[in-house]
C-alpha positions as CSV (number, residue, x, y, z in Angstrom):
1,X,-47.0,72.6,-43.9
2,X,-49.7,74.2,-41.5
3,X,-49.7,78.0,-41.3
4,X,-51.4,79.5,-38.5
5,X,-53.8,81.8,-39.4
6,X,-54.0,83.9,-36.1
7,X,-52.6,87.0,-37.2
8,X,-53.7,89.4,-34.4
9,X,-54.4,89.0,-30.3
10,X,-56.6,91.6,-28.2
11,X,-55.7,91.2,-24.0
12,X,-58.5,90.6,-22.4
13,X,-58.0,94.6,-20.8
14,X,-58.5,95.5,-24.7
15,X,-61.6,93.2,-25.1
16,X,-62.9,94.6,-21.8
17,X,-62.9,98.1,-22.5
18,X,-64.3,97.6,-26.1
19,X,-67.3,95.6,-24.9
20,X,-68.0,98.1,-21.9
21,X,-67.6,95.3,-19.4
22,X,-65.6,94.9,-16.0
23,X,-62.1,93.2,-16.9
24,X,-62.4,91.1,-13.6
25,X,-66.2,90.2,-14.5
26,X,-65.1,89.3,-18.1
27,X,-62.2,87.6,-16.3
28,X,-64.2,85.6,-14.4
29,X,-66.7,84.8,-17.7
30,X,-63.6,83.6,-19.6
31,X,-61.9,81.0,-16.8
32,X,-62.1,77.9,-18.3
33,X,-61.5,79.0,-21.6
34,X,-58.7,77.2,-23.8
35,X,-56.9,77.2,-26.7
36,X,-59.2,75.4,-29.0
37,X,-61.7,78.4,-27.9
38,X,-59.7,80.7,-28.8
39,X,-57.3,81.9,-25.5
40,X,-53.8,82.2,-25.3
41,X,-51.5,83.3,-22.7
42,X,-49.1,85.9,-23.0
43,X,-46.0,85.9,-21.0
44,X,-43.5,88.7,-20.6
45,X,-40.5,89.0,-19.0
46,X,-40.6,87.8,-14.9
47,X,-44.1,86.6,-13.8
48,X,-46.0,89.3,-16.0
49,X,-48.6,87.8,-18.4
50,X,-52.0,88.5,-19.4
51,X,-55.3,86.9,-21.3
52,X,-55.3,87.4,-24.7
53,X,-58.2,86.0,-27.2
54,X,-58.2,85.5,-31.1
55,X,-60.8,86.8,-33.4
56,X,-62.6,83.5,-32.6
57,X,-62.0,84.0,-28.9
58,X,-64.1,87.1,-28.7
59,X,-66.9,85.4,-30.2
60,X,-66.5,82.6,-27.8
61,X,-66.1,85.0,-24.8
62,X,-69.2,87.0,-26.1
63,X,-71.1,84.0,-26.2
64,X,-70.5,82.7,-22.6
65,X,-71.0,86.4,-21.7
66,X,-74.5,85.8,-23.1
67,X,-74.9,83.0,-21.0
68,X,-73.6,84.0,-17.9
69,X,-76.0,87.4,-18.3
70,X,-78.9,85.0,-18.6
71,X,-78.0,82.6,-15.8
72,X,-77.8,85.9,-13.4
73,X,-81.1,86.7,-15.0
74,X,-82.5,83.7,-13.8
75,X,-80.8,83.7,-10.5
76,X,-82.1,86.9,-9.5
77,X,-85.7,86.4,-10.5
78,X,-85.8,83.2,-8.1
């Protein structure tokens, strides 16, 4: 029997506010992401849902934050 270990989610609003970074940005930095990296949807009741990211999700959003920071680096020094 598998037992999923996810025991806790963080909307990407949450994640957001805890890194210091625009939710639109970080928006932006996550599309793309799926579940095997850690990003599920939540859905509540009519069209509302958000972006929400396991433990393993964050890490995965901080490191393409990494590399989109760099990449901009880059693109602004040319």
């Amino acid at each position: 029997m598998h037992v999923n270990k996810v025991h806790a989610v963080f909307t990407i609003a949450r994640v957001a506010k805890d890194l210091g970074e625009d939710e639109d940005w970080l928006w932006d930095v996550a599309n793309g992401m799926d579940t095997e990296d850690g990003v599920i949807w939540v859905y509540g009741i009519g069209d509302d849902q958000v972006m929400a990211f396991t433990d393993f999700g964050i890490e995965n959003l901080m490191e393409r934050k990494r590399s989109a920071e760099a990449l901009w680096i880059v693109c602004a020094e040319s």
